[in-house]
C-alpha positions in Angstrom: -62.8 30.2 -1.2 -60.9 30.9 1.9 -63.1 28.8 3.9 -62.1 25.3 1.6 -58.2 26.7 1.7 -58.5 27.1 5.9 -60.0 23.7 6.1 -57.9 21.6 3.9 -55.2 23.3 5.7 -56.6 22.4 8.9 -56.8 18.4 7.8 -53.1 18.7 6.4 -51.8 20.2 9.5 -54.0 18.5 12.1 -53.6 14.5 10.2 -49.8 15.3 9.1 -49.0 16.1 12.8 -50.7 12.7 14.1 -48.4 10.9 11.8 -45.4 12.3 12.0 -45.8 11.8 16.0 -46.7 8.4 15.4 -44.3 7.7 12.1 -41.5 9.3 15.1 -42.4 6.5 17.9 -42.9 3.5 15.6 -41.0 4.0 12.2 -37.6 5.6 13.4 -35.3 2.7 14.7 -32.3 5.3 15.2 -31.6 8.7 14.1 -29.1 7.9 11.6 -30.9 5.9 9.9 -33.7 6.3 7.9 -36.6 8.9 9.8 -40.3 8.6 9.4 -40.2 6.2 6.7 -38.2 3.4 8.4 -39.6 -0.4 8.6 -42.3 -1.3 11.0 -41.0 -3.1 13.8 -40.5 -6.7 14.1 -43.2 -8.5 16.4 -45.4 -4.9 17.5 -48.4 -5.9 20.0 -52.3 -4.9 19.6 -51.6 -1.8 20.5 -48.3 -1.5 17.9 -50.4 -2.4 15.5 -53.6 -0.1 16.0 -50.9 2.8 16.0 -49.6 1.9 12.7 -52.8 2.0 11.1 -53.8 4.7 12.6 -50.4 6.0 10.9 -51.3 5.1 7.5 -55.1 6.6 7.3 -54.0 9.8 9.2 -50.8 10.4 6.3 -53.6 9.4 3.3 -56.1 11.4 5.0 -53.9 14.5 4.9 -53.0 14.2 1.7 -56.5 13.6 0.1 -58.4 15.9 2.2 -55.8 18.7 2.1 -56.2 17.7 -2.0 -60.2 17.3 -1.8 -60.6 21.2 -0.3 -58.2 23.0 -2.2 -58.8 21.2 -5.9 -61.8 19.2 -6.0 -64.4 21.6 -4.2 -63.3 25.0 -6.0 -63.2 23.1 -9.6 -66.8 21.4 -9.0 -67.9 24.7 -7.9 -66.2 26.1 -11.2 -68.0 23.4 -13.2 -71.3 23.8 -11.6 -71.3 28.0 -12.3 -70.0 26.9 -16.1 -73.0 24.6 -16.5 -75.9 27.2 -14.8 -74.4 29.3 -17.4 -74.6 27.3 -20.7 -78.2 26.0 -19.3 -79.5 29.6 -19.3 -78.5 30.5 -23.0 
């Protein structure tokens, strides 16, 4: 169990880091305005662009993979040991 809670904490820290630098260079116009979360800005080039969506996988990817290792994995592994045990009675 330690091993699925080091890696999902791994993919949180590692992805959220990647967008929160990019989220800082690309989606905070000023610092008294609104941080992290601002609006994308107006005519970004190729590169803009790639960054941005970059941005977006990176903050999902945290999220679901941080979510895939600490819930998902230990309750199929739950479900798996619950079914070997109501197959062998």
């Amino acid at each position: 169990m330690a091993d699925e809670f080091i890696k999902g904490l791994a993919i949180f820290s590692g992805a959220g880091l990647v967008w929160m630098v990019l989220a800082a260079w690309f989606r905070t116009p000023t610092f008294e305005d609104e941080q992290l979360f601002g609006p994308d800005p107006e005519d970004p080039t190729l590169l803009v662009e790639i960054a941005l969506a970059i941005a977006d996988v990176m903050f999902w990817f945290a999220i679901i993979g941080a979510l895939t290792f600490w819930v998902a994995i230990p309750l199929g592994r739950e479900l798996y040991g619950y079914w070997n045990e109501r197959a062998d009675e």
